[in-house]
N, C-alpha and C positions, 0 to 999 in steps of 0.2 A: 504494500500500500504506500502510495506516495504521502512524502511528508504534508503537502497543500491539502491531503485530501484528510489525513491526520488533524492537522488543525482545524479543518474544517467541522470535522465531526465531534473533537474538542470543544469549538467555540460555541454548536449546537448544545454538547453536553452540558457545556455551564450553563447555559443561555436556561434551557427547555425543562432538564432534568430537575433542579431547584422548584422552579415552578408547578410542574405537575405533581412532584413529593409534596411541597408546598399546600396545593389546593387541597391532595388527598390528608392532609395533615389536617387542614380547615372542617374538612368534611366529616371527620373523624370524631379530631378532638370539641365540635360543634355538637355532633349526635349523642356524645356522651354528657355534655354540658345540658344540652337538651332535656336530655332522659335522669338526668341527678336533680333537676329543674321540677321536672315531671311529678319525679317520686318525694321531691321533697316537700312541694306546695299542690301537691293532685291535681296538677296542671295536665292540658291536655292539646303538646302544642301540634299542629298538623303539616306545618311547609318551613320551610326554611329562612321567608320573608323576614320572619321577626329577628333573625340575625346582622341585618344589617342597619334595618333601620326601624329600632322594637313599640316607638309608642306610638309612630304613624302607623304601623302596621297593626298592631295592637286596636289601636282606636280603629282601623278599617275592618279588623277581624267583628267587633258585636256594632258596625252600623245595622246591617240585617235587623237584627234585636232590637236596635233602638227605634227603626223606622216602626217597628211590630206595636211596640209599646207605646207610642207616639200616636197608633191608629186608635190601639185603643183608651187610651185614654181620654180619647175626641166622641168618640161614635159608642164606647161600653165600656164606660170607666169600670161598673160595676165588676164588672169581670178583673179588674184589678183588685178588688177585695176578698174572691176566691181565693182560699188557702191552696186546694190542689191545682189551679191555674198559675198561680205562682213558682209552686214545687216544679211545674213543667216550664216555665219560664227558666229559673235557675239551672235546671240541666241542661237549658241549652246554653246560657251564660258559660256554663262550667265547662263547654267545648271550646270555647273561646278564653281561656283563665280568667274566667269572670266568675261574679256571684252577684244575687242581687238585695238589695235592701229597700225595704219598703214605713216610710217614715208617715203617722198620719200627727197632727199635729207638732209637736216635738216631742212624743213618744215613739218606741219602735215597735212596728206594729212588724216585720217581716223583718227575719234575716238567714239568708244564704247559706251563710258562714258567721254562725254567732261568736266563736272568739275574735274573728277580723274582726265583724261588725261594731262590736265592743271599744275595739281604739280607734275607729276613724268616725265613728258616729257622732262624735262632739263638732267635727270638723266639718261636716258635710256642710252643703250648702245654702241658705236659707230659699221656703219657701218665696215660685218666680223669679230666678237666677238665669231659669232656662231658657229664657225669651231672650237675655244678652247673646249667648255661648255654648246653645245646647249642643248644637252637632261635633262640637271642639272638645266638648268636655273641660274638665280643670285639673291637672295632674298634681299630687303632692311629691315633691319632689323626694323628701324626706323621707316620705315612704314608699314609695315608687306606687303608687296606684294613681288611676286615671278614672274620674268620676263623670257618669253621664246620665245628665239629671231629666226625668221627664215629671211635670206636675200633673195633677188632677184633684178633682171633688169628690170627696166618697159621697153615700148615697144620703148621708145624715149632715152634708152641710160643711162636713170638718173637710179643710187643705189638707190634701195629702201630694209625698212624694217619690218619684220612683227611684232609686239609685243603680245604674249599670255598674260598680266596681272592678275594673280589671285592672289584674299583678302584671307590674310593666317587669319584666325577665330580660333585662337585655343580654344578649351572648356575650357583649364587649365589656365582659367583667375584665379587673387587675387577674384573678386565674385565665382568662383567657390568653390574654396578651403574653403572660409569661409562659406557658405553656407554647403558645404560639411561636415564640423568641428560640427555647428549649427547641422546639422541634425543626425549626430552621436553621440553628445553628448543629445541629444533629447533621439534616440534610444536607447543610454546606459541607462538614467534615468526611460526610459517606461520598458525597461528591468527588471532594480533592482526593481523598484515598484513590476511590475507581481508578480516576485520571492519574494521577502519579503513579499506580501500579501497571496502568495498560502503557502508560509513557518508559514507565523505567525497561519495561518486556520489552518494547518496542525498539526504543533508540538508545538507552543507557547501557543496559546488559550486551546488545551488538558494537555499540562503543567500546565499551570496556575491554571485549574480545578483542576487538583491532589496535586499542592500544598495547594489551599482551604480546599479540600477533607483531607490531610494532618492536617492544623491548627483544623480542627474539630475535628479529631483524639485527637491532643493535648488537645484540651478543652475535651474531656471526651464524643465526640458526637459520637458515631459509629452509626446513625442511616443515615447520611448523602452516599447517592449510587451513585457509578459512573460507568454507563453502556455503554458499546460500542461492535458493534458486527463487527468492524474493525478486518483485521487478520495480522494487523502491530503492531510494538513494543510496540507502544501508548496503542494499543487495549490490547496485550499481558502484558503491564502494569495495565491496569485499573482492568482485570483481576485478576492479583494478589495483587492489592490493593482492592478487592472484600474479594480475599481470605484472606485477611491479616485482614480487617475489623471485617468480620464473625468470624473468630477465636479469637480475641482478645475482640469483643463483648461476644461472648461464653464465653472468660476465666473468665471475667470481671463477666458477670451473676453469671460463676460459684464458683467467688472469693465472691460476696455477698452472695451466698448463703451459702458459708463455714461459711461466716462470722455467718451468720444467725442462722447455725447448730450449729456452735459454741456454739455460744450466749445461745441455746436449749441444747446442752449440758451441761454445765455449773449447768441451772436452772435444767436440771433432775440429774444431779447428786449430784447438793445441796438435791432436795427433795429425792430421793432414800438413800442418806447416811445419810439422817437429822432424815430418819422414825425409822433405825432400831438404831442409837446414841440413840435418844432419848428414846427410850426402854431399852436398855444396860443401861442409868442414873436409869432410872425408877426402875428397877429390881436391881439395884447395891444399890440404896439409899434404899429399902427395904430392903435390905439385911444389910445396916449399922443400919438400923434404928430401927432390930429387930422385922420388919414386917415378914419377915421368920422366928417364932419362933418354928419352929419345924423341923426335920432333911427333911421330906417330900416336903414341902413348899420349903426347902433352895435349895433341889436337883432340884425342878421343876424350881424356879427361876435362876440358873445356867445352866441348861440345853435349858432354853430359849434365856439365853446372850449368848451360845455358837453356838447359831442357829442364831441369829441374827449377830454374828461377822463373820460367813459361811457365809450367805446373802452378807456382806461386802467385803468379799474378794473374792468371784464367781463374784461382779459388778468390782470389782475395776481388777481382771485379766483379766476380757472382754475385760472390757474400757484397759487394756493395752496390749494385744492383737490384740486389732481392729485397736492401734494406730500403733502396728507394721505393720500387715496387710495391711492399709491404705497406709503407708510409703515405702512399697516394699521390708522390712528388715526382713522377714520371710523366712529362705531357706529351701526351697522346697525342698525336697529328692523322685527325680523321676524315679519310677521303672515300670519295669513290672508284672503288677500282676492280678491273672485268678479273673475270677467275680463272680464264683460261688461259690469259697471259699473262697473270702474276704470277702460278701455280708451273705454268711453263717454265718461266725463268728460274723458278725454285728449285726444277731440275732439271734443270741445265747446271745451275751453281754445284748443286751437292754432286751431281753424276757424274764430275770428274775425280770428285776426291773418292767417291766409294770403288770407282772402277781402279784406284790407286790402290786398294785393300782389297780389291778383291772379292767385290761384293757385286752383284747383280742389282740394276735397278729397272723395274717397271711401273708404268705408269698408265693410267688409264683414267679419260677423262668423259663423265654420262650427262655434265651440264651442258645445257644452251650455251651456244658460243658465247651469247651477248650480257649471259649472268652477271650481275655484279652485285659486290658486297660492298656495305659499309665498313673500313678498319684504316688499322695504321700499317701500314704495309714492311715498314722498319720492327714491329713487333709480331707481326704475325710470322712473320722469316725467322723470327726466331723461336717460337714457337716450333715449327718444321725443324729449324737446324736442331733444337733442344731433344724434341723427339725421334731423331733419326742419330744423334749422337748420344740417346742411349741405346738403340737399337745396336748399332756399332758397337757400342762397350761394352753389353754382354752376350755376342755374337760369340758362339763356342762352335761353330761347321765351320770347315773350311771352302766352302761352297755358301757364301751368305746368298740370301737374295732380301730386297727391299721392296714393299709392293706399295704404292701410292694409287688411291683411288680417290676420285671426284664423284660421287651421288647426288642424284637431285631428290630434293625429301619437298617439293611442292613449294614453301614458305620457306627454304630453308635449305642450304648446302651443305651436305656431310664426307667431311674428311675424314679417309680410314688411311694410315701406315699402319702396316703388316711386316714385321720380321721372321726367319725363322731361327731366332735365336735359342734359346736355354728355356727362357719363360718363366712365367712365373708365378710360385707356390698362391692354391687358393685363398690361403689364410693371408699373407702377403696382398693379396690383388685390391685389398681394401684400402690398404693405408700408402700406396703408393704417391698418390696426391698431398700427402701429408707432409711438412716442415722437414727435413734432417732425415727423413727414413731412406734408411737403404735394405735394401735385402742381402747385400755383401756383407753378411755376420764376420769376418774375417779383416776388413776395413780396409781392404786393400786400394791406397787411392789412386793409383791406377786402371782402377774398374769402378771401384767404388760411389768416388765424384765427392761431391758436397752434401749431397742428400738434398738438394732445394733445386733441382734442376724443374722438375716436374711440377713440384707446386707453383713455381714462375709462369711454367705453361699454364697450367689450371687459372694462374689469377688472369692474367693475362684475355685468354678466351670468355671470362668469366665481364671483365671489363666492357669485351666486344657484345656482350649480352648473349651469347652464345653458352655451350655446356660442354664438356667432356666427359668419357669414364673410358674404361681399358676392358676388352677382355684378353685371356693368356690360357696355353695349357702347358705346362712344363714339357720339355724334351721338344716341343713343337714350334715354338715362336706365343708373340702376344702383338695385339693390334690396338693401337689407339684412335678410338674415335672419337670425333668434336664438329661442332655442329654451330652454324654459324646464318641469322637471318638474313636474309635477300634483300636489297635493296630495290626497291619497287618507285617507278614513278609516280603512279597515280596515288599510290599511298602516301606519299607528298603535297599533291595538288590538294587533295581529300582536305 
């Protein structure tokens, strides 16, 4: 769930939730006030009106009554001096928490409720009041009743008068209120609970994780996972603390393994430079030492230190090539150029040196005359010269042959060199593109190499946007292929 939507339902919860607990609290703690109301003064109330507003509604609950009383005290007073006409009068008062009192003179001639009647009957109101205020009544505040006077004549001459008395019961007692206070600040705290516990599930506790998750990073642990298939922030976090973990464990691998390569660099080109030094001494201290005493002897010993300081400076330009290479400080100068006469010329160059060792070179070419690639044609030559000069160096027939092929792959030109060398081991065929690896367990650097001849090619092709990989079967030869996009016009114009 998305955080907006989070808050959203948040700001609902406070909003709504207070309020409807609220009302049902009103509703509640009303019905009980009602009914403790009920049972304490035999009240008998029926709606809920008189909760808000008790002595208007009160005064509307016995107009009925009083318009009744009003008739007859006009048109059959007499009937106001019936004792069981009154008893029926008063039970319907008593629906209305009323009662009634019936005054003839300043005697009490009728009462409803003779302990009430008792304390309000000094108070009542003198005969003919009602012609002022009848329909209004007169409320005592003091004692919360509301008086509604109707006069008449008995049948012997004496003023009499009627009293409607009803108990004003407002709901909006001091218990209410506080009761009311109590149970809202109830609701408020059951409120912030809900929310603070569905917030802390939600974003704290996933927090929390990602900062653990975090301190592990610190400590050097990327092995530590935090997975979630939420499609909220949280989740869009763990995510990219997935992503961040992964890459950083990668770089991390890929930082010890430099290290590592390093470290193998270092040792091979101690041993490579240490082979042909110490020949160079060897052949120099003969030469001091008049073990060359003859002009034959001096030229062979010379002509040896001069092959061994070549050896020296073909390792030490790889190795500083490959560092350029590696560092992305090599500018590429990229053109367009046709395949069948760049690839022509390529051997033509190599086919005099192989035909000088003794090697067989064929060539066979299946693209369109008019192919052309995008590259740099100074690095792709090297690329060829790199890979046919290891084909060369671990040639074990004395009958080599070299096979160059041009294929068309549609989108795309693929180069296959083929030797029938020695070849090479399965478990080998993996890491041959790799930094320093040689499969000459023996280090021999005269077959040997540098061990980074192949990865130069790899990056190299890899720059051209192209791909390589090798296949090889021992005893048989191995063939390199790589594979290089078309340059297309209209994919231009496009």
């Amino acid at each position: 769930m998305k955080f907006k939507t989070k808050l959203a339902i948040t700001f609902l919860t406070i909003i709504l939730l207070p309020v409807l607990l609220s009302l049902v609290a009103f509703i509640v703690i009303g019905t009980v006030m009602v009914r403790s109301a009920d049972q304490a003064f035999g009240l008998e109330t029926s709606d809920y009106s008189m909760m808000s507003d008790s002595i208007d509604a009160f005064s509307r609950g016995t107009d009925e009554l009083f318009n009744e009383i009003l008739a007859k005290a006009k048109q059959e007073p007499e009937d106001l001096e019936n004792e069981a006409y009154l008893e029926e009068l008063n039970a319907l008062a008593g629906e209305k928490s009323s009662y009634i009192i019936v005054r003839k003179w300043e005697a009490l001639y009728f009462a409803g409720d003779q302990p009430a009647a008792n304390k309000i009957f000094d108070r009542l109101p003198p005969y003919g009041l009602e012609n002022e205020n009848a329909d209004a009544g007169v409320y005592y505040n003091d004692m919360r009743k509301l008086v509604k006077q109707v006069d008449f004549t008995f049948s012997d001459g004496s003023p009499g008068s009627v009293f409607i008395i009803t108990r004003i019961t407002s709901i909006f007692s001091r218990s209410f209120l506080v009761d009311m206070f109590l149970a809202i600040v109830l609701i408020l705290v059951l409120t912030g609970l809900v929310l603070t516990q569905w917030i802390h599930k939600s974003v704290f506790s996933p927090v929390n994780r990602l900062n653990l998750a975090m301190q592990k990073i610190a400590e050097g642990n990327f092995d530590y996972m935090l997975e979630s298939d939420d499609d909220s922030e949280i989740g869009e976090l763990y995510r990219n603390y997935e992503d961040m973990r992964l890459r950083l464990k990668e770089s991390t691998e890929e930082k010890l393994q430099n290290e590592r390569q390093n470290r193998e660099l270092i040792s091979n080109i101690t041993h490579d430079l240490k082979t042909p030094i110490t020949a160079i001494k060897g052949y120099v201290e003969g030469i001091i030492d008049g073990v060359a005493d003859s002009p034959e002897r001096r030229d062979k010993y010379l002509r040896t230190i001069y092959t061994k300081a070549n050896d020296m400076d073909r390792l030490i330009n790889e190795l500083t090539y490959y560092s350029s290479i590696d560092n992305n400080r090599i500018p590429y100068n990229f053109q367009r150029i046709n395949v069948a006469d760049f690839f022509g010329d390529c051997v033509e160059d190599v086919g005099l040196d192989l035909e000088s060792k003794n090697i067989q070179l064929n060539y066979s070419n299946l693209v369109d005359p008019d192919t052309r690639v995008i590259a740099d044609p100074e690095q792709l030559k090297k690329v060829i010269n790199n890979i046919i000069g290891n084909s060369i160096k671990y040639m074990d027939k004395p009958d080599g042959v070299i096979d160059i092929r041009l294929l068309d792959e549609v989108d795309s030109i693929r180069v296959e060199i083929e030797d029938n060398g020695k070849g090479i081991a399965a478990k080998d065929l993996a890491n041959i593109f790799e930094r320093f690896f040689r499969t000459d367990a023996s280090r021999n650097s005269m077959k040997g190499g540098s061990g980074i001849g192949l990865s130069i090619v790899k990056k190299i092709i890899e720059d051209h946007g192209g791909y390589i990989w090798a296949t090889s079967k021992e005893g048989e030869g191995t063939c390199l292929h790589f594979v290089i996009r078309k340059y297309r016009e209209a994919e231009v114009n496009e």
